[in-house]
C-alpha positions as CSV (number, residue, x, y, z in Angstrom):
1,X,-17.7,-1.6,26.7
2,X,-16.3,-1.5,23.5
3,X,-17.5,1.9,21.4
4,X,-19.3,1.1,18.5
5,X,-16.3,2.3,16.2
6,X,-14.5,0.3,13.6
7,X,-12.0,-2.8,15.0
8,X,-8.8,-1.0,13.8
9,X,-9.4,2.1,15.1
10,X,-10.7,-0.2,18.9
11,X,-7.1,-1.6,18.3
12,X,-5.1,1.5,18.3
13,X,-7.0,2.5,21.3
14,X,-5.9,-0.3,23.3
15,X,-2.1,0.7,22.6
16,X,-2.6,4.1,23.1
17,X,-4.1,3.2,26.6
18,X,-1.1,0.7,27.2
19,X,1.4,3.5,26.4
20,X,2.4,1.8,23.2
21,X,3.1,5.0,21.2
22,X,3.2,8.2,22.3
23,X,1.0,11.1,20.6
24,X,3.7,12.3,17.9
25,X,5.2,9.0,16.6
26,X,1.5,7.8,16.4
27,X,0.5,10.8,14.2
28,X,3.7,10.8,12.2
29,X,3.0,6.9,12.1
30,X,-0.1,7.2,10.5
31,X,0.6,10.2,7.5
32,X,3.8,7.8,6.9
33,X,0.8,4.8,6.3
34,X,-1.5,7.1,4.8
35,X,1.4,7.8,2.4
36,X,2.3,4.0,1.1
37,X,4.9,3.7,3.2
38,X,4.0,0.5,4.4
39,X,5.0,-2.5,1.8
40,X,5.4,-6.1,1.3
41,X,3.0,-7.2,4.2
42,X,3.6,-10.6,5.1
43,X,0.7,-11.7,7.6
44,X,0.7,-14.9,8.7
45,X,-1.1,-16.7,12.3
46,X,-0.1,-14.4,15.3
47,X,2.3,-12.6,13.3
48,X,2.5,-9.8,11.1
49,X,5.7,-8.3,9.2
50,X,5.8,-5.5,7.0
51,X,8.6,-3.3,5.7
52,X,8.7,0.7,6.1
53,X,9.6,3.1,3.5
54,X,10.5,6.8,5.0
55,X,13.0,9.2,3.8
56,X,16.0,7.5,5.2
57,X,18.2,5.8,2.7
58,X,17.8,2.5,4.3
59,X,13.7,0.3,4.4
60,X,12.9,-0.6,8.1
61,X,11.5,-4.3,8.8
62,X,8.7,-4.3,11.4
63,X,7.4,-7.1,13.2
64,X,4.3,-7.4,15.3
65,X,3.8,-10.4,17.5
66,X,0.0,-11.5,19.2
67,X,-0.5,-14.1,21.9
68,X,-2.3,-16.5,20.6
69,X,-5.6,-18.2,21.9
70,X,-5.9,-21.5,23.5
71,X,-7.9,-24.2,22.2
72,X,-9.7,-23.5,25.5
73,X,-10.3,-19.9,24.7
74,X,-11.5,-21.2,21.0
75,X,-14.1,-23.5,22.2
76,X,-15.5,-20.8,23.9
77,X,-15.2,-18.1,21.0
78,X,-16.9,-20.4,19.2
79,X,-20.0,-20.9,21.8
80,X,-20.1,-17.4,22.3
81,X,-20.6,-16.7,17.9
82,X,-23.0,-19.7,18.0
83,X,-25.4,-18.0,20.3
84,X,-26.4,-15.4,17.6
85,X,-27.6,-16.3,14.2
86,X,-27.1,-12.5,13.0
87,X,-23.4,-12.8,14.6
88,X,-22.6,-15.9,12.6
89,X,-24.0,-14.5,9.3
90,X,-22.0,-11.2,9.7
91,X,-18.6,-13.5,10.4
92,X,-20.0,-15.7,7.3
93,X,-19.9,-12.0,5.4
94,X,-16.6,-10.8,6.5
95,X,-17.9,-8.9,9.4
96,X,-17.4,-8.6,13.0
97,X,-20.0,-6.9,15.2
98,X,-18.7,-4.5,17.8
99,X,-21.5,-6.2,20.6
100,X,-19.2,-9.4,20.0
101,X,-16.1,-8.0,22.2
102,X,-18.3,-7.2,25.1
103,X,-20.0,-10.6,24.8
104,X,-16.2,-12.1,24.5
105,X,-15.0,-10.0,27.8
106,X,-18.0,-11.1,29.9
107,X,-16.6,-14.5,29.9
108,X,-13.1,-13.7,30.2
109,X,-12.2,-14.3,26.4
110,X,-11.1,-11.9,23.6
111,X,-10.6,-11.3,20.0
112,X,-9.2,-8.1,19.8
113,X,-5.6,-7.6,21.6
114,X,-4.5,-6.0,24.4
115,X,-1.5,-4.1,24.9
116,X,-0.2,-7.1,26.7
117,X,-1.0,-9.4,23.9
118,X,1.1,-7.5,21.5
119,X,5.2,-7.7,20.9
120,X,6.5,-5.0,18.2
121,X,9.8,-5.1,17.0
122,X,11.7,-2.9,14.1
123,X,15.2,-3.2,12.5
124,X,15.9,0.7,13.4
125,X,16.7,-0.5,17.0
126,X,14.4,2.1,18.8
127,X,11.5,1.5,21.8
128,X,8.0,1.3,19.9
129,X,6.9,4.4,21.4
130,X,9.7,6.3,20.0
131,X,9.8,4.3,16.8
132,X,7.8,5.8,13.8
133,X,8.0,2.6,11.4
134,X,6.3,0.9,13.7
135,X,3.6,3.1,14.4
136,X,3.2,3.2,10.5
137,X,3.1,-0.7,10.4
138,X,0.5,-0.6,12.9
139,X,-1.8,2.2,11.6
140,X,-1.9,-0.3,7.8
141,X,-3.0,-3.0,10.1
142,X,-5.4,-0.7,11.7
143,X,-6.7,-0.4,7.9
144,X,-6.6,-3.7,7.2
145,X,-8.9,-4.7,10.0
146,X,-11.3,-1.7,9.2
147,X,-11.5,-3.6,5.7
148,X,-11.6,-7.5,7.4
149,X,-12.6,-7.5,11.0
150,X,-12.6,-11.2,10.8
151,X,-8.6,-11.2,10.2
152,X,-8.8,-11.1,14.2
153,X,-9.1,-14.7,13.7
154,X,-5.6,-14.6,12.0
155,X,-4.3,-12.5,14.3
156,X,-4.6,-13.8,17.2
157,X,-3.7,-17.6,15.9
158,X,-6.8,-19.2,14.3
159,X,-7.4,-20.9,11.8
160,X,-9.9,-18.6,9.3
161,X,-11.1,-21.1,7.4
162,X,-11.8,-23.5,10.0
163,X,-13.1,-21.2,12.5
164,X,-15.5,-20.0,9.8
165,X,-16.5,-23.3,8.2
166,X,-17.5,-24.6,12.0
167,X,-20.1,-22.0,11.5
168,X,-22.3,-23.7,8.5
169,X,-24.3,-26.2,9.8
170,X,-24.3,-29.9,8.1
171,X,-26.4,-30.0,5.2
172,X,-26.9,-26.6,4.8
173,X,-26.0,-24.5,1.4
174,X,-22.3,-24.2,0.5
175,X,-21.8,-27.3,2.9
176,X,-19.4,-28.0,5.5
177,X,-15.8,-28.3,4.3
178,X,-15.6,-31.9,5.6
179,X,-19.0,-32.7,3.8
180,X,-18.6,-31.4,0.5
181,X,-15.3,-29.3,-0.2
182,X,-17.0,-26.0,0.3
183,X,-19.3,-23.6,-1.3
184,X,-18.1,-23.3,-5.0
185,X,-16.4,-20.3,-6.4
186,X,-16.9,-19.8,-10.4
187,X,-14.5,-18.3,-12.9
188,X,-15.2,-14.9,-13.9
189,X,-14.6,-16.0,-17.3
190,X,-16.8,-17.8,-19.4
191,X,-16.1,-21.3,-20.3
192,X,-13.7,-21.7,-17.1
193,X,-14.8,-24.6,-14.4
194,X,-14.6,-23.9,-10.6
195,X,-12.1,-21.9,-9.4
196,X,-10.9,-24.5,-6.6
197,X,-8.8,-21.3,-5.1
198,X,-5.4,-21.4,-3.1
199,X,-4.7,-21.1,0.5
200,X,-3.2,-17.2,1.6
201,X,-0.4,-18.5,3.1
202,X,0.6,-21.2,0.8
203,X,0.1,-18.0,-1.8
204,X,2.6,-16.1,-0.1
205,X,5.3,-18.3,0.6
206,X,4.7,-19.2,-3.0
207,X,8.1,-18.2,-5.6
208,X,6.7,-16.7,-8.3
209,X,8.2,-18.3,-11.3
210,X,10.5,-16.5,-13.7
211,X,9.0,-14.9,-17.1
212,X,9.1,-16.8,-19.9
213,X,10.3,-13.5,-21.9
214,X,13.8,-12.9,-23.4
215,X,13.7,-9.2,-23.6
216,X,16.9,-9.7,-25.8
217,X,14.9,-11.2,-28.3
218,X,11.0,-9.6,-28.1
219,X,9.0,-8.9,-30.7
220,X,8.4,-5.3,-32.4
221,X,5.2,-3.9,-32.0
222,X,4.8,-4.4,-35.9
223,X,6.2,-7.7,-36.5
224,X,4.5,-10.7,-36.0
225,X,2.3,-11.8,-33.7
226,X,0.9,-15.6,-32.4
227,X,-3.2,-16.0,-33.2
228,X,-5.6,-14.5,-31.2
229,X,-8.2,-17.0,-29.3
230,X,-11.6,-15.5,-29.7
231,X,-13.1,-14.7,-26.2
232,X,-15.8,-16.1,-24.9
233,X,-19.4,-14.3,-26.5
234,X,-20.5,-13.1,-22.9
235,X,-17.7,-11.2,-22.2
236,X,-18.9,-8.2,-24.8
237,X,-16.1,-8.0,-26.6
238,X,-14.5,-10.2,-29.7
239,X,-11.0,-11.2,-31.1
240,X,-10.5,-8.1,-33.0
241,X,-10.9,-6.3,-30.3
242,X,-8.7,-8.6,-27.7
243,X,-6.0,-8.1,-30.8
244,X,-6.5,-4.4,-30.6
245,X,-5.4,-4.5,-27.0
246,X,-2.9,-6.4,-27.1
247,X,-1.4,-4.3,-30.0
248,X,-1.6,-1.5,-28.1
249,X,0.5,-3.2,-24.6
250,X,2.8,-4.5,-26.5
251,X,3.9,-1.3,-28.2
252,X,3.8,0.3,-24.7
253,X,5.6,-2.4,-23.4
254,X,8.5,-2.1,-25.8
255,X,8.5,1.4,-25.5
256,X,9.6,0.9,-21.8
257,X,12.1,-1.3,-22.0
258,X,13.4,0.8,-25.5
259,X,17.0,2.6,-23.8
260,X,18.0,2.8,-27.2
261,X,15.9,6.5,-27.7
262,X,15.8,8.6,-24.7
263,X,13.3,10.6,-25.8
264,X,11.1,7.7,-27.3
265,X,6.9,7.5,-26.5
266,X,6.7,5.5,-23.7
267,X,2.8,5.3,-23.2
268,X,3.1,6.6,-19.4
269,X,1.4,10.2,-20.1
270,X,5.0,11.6,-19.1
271,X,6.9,14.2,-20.6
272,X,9.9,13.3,-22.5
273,X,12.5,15.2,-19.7
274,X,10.6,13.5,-16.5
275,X,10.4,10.2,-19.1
276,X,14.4,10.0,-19.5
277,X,14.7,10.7,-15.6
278,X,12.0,7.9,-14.9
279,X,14.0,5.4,-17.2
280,X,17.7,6.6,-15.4
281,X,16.4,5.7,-12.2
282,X,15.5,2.4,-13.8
283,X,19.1,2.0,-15.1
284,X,17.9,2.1,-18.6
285,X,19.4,5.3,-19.3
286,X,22.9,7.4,-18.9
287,X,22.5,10.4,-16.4
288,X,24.7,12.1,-19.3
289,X,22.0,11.4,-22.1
290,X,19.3,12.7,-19.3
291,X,21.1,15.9,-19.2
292,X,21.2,16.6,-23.2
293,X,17.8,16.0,-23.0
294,X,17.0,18.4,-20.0
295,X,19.6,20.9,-21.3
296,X,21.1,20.6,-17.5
297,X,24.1,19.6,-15.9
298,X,25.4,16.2,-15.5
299,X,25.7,17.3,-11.5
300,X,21.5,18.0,-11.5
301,X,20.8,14.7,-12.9
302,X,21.3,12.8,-9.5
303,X,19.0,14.7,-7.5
304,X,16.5,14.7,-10.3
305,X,16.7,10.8,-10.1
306,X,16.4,11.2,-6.5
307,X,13.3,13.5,-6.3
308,X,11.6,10.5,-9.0
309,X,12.0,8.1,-6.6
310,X,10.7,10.7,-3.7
311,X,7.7,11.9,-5.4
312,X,7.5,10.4,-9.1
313,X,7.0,12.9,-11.9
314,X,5.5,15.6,-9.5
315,X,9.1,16.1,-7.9
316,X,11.3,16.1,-11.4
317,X,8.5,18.9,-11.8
318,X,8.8,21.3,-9.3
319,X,12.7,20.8,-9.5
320,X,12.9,21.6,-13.8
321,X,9.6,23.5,-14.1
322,X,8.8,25.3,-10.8
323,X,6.2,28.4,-10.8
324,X,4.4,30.7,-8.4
325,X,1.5,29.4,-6.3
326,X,-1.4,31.4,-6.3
327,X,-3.2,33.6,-3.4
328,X,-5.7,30.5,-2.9
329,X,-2.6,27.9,-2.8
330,X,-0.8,30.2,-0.3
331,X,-3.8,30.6,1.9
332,X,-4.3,26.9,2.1
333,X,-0.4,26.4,2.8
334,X,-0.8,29.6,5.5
335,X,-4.0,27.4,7.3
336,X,-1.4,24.2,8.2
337,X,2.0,26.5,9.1
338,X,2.3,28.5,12.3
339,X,5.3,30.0,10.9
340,X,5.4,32.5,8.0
341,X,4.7,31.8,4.3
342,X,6.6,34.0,1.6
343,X,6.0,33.8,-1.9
344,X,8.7,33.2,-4.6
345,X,8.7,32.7,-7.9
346,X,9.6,29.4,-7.7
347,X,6.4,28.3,-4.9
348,X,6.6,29.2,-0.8
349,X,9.2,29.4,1.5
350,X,8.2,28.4,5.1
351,X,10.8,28.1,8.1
352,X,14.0,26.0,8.8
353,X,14.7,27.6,4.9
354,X,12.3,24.5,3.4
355,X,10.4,25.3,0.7
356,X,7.0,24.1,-0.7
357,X,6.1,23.8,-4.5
358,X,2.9,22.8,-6.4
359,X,3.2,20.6,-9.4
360,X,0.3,20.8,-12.2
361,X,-1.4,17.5,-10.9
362,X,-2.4,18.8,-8.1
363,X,0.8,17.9,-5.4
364,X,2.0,19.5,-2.5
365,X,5.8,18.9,-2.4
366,X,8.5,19.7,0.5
367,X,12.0,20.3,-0.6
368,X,14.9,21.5,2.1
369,X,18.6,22.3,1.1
370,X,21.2,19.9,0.3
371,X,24.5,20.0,1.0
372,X,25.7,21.0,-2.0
373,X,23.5,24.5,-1.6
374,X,20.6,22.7,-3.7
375,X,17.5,21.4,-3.1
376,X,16.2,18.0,-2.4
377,X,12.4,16.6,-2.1
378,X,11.7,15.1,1.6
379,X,8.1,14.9,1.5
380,X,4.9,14.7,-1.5
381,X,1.2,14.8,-0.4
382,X,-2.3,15.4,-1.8
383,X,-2.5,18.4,0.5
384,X,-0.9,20.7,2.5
385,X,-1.8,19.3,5.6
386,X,-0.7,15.6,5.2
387,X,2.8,17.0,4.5
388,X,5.7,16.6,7.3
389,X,5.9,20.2,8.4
């Protein structure tokens, strides 16, 4: 029988069981998700690609493959959903009750996959139980179905919408897609018709088309501006107000894309030194200019740029502005670490010769030696523990 936990977590199960991962790569796997590491998913009918940032130089592409259901094993999904009025209203709500993979297994049918369902690949070349990108890729899906049990559907090659409009009877509310189009979505704005929506996939696949912007040629924050339409009454604010913001992005705006000042406003909440490094790693800025405003070498810029990109402003941080952590911040570091923690000046050493820093919004940051006898940031977190020690 299936626990009564959460679909995602049932699913990581089953390829735990199946010797999918092993306990390591499944645990680094899912700090690595927990992290962001897990971008641009693309999930499609039976198939699920993602790319994996770690702290190699180089993004890994994973792919995760699902056998899909025959139109046999549908029909008798379907019949098995259809039995339940409370089962069809959760799938109706975006739900799946955990009951509904027993009642699926007692007649040799199945949403959720098995190990043998299941084909991961990754562009790093190693096994999947010795391949931490993919155990990342898998823990976000793990979330995802947490968040959308029905994406099952999806998964395992059904067709959401249709599985899910075969569920409405004829006649009823919202009625069936073949009767009536659907169940009518409105705008969120006031004086907007229907919202006739766009299909996921035909979303995806969608080119976004290019801004109509020529940054060459923008407009100053105090120049000119084209009228402002009046909102709609019922959406509590009026055109002086919609000016007002508008104003105020477009100066922030500019002030972004402004190389021309290093040490110009930008509207990010950033200081001017981690500002500059922000814009160098954008290209919008010299690493020579970056070091007259930090008062540093030309040499320190790069790994500056570097930590940015590792661990945003919270790396340039600890890097220009380290301190000493506290007895309560070394205690908490001391509870995670078998090894010894010394204090410094400049945050905690801990073994291997890493070191770990605390940055004034609250981050836990990793930094190990470089080759050039410096120090580089491998690893941020929100706390001690979620760091790769």
């Amino acid at each position: 029988m299936m626990a009564r936990t959460s679909w995602g977590a049932a699913w990581v199960e089953q390829l735990v069981l199946g010797n999918t991962f092993d306990g390591p790569e499944l645990a680094r796997g899912r700090g690595l998700a927990a992290r962001g590491g897990v971008v641009d998913v693309s999930i499609e009918p039976a198939a699920v690609a993602a790319t994996v940032r770690g702290r190699a130089a180089a993004d890994r592409r994973v792919r995760i493959g699902f056998r899909r259901l025959s139109d046999e094993q549908w029909s008798t999904v379907r019949s098995v959903v259809a039995r339940s009025s409370r089962t069809v209203a959760s799938m109706l709500d975006g739900d799946l009750p955990t009951e509904l993979h027993d009642q699926l297994v007692d007649v040799g049918c199945t949403l959720l996959p098995g190990v043998r369902d299941v084909s991961i690949d990754c562009s790093c070349g190693n096994l999947a139980e010795s391949c931490v990108h993919a155990a990342a890729a898998c823990c976000h899906l793990a979330g995802e179905l947490d968040r959308d049990p029905v994406l099952l559907v999806t998964l395992r090659g059904g067709d959401r919408s249709e599985i899910l409009a075969g569920l409405v009877p004829t006649g009823a509310a919202g009625r069936r897609r073949g009767g009536g189009g659907g169940a009518q979505r409105m705008s969120a704005i006031g004086g907007r018709g229907p919202d006739p929506g766009v299909p996921a996939a035909a979303a995806w696949k969608r080119r976004p088309a290019d801004l109509p912007v020529d940054f060459g040629r923008r407009r100053l924050p105090d120049g000119p501006r084209s009228g402002v339409v009046a909102p709609p009454a019922d959406l509590g604010f009026d055109a002086v107000g919609l000016e007002r913001l508008v104003a105020d992005a477009a100066a922030r705006a500019a002030s972004c894309l402004d190389a021309s000042d290093p040490v110009a406003e930008s509207g990010l909440d950033l200081d001017g030194g981690v500002d500059a490094v922000r814009r160098c790693a954008a290209g919008r800025l010299g690493a020579s200019t970056v070091a007259e405003v930090l008062g540093c070498d030309r040499s320190s810029v790069d790994g500056l740029v570097d930590a940015w990109r590792h661990a945003g402003s919270a790396g340039v941080e600890v890097l220009t502005r380290p301190r000493r952590m506290s007895d309560s911040e070394l205690a908490l570091l001391a509870d995670v670490i078998e090894d010894d923690v010394r204090s410094r000046s400049t945050g905690a050493v801990i073994g291997g010769g890493r070191q770990v820093r605390r940055s004034t919004d609250g981050s836990w940051v990793l930094l190990a030696g470089d080759a050039e006898g410096g120090l580089r940031v491998i690893d941020v977190a929100s706390c001690p523990g979620d760091l790769d020690l």
